[in-house]
C-alpha positions as CSV (number, residue, x, y, z in Angstrom):
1,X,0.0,0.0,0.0
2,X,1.2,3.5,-0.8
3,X,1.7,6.0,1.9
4,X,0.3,9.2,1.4
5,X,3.5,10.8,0.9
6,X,4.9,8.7,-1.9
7,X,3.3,9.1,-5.6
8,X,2.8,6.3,-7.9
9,X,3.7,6.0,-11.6
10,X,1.8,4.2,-13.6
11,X,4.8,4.0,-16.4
12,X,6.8,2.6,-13.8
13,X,4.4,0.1,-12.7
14,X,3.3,-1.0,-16.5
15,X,7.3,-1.3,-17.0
16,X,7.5,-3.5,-13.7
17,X,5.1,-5.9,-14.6
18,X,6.5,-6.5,-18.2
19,X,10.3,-6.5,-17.3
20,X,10.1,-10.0,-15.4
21,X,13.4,-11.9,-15.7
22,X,11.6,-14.9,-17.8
23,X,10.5,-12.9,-20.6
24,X,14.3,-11.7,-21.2
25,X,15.5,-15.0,-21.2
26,X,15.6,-17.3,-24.0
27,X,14.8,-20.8,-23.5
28,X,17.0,-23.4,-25.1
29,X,15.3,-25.4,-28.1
30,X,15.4,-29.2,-26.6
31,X,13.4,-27.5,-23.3
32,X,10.8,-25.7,-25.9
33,X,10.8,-29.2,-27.8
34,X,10.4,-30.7,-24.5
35,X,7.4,-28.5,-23.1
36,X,5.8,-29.0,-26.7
37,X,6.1,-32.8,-26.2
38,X,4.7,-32.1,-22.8
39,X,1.5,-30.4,-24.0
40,X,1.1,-32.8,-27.1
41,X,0.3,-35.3,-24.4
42,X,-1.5,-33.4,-22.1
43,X,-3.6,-32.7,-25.0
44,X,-4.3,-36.5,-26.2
45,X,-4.6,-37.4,-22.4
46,X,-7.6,-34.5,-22.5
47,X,-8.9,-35.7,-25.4
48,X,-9.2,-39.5,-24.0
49,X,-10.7,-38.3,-20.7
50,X,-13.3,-36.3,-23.1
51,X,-13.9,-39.5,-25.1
52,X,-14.7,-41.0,-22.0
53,X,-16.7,-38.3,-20.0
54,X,-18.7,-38.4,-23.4
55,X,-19.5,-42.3,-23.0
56,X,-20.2,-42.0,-19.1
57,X,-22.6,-39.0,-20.4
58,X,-24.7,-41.4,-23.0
59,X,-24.8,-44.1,-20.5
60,X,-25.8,-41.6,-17.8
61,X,-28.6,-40.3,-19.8
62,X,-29.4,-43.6,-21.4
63,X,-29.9,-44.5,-17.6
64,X,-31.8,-41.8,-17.1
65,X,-34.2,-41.8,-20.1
66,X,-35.2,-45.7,-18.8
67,X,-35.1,-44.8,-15.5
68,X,-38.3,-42.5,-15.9
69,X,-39.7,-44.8,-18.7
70,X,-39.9,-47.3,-16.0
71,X,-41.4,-45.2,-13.4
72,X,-43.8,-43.6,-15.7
73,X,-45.2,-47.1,-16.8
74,X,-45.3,-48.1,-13.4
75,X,-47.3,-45.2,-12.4
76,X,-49.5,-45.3,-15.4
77,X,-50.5,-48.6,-14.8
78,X,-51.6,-47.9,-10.8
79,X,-53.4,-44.9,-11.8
80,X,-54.9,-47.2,-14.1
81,X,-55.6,-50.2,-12.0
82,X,-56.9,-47.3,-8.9
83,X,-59.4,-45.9,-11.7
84,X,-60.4,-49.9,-12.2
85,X,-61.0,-50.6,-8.9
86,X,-63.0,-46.7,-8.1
87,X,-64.7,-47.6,-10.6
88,X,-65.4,-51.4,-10.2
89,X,-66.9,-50.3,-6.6
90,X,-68.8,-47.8,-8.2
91,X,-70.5,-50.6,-10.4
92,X,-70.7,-53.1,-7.4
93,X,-72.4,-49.9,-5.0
94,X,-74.7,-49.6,-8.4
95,X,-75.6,-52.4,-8.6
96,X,-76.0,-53.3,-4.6
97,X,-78.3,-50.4,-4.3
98,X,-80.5,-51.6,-7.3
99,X,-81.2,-54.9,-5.6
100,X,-81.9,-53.3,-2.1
101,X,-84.2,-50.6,-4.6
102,X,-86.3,-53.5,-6.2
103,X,-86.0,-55.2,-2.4
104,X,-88.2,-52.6,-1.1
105,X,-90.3,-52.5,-4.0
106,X,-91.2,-56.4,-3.8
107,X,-91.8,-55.6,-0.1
108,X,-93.8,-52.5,-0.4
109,X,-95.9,-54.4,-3.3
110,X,-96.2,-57.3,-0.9
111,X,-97.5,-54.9,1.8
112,X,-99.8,-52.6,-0.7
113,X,-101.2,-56.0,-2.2
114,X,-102.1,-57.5,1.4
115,X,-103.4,-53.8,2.2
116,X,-105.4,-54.1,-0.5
117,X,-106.8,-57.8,0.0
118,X,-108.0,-56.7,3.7
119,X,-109.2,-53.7,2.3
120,X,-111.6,-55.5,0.1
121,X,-112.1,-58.2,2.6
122,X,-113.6,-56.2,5.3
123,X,-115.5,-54.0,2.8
124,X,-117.3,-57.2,1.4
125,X,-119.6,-58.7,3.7
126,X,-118.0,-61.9,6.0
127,X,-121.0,-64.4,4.9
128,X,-120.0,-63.7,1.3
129,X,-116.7,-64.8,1.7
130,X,-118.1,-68.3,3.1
131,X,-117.6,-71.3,0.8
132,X,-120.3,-73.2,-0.9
C-alpha cells in the first residue's frame, strides 16, 4: 500500500510488470521441444478423458431416459388399476343399491297388495266370503 507521501507511476508500474526476468531470457530449443512434447500429451490425455466423460454421459442419460420410462409405466399402470378398482366399486355400489331398490319394491308391493286384499275383505260382507 502507498503511503500518502509517496506518488505512484503508472509507467513505472506497467514497466515492472513487463520486465520480469523470464521474458528476457531465452529458453533453449530441446526444453521448448520438451514442453511441446509435454503439451502434445496433455492434450491426447484430455482428449481421452473427453472420449470417456462423453461415453459416461450417453450411458448416464441412457440411464436416465429408462429410469423414468420405468417409473412412468409403473405409475400409469396404478393410476390405471386405482381408476379400475373406483370404478369397479362404483359398479358393485350400483348395482347393490339396485337390488336393495327392487328389495323394497317387492316388499312395499307385498305390503300394498295384502293392504289391499283386507281392504276388500272387510268391505265385502264376511257371509260372502263363506264357501259353498
Amino acid at each position: 500500500m502507498l503511503r500518502e507521501d509517496e506518488s505512484f507511476s503508472h509507467e513505472e508500474f506497467i514497466k515492472a510488470m513487463f520486465a520480469t526476468k523470464s521474458a528476457r531470457q531465452s529458453l533453449p530449443p530441446t526444453s521448448l521441444q520438451e514442453k511441446v512434447d509435454a503439451l502434445e500429451q496433455e492434450v491426447s490425455q484430455l482428449r481421452a478423458e473427453c472420449a470417456e466423460l462423453k461415453g459416461s454421459i450417453a450411458y448416464t442419460e441412457k440411464w436416465i431416459t429408462d429410469w423414468f420410462r420405468t417409473h412412468l409405466s409403473t405409475l400409469a399402470a396404478s393410476a390405471a388399476e386405482d381408476f379400475m378398482q373406483k370404478r369397479n366399486i362404483d359398479f358393485d355400489l350400483r348395482k347393490q343399491i339396485q337390488q336393495e331398490v327392487a328389495a323394497i319394491f317387492d316388499r312395499e308391493s307385498n305390503e300394498l297388495g295384502k293392504a289391499i286384499f283386507e281392504a276388500v275383505c272387510n268391505a265385502i260382507q264376511p257371509y260372502a266370503l263363506k264357501q259353498r
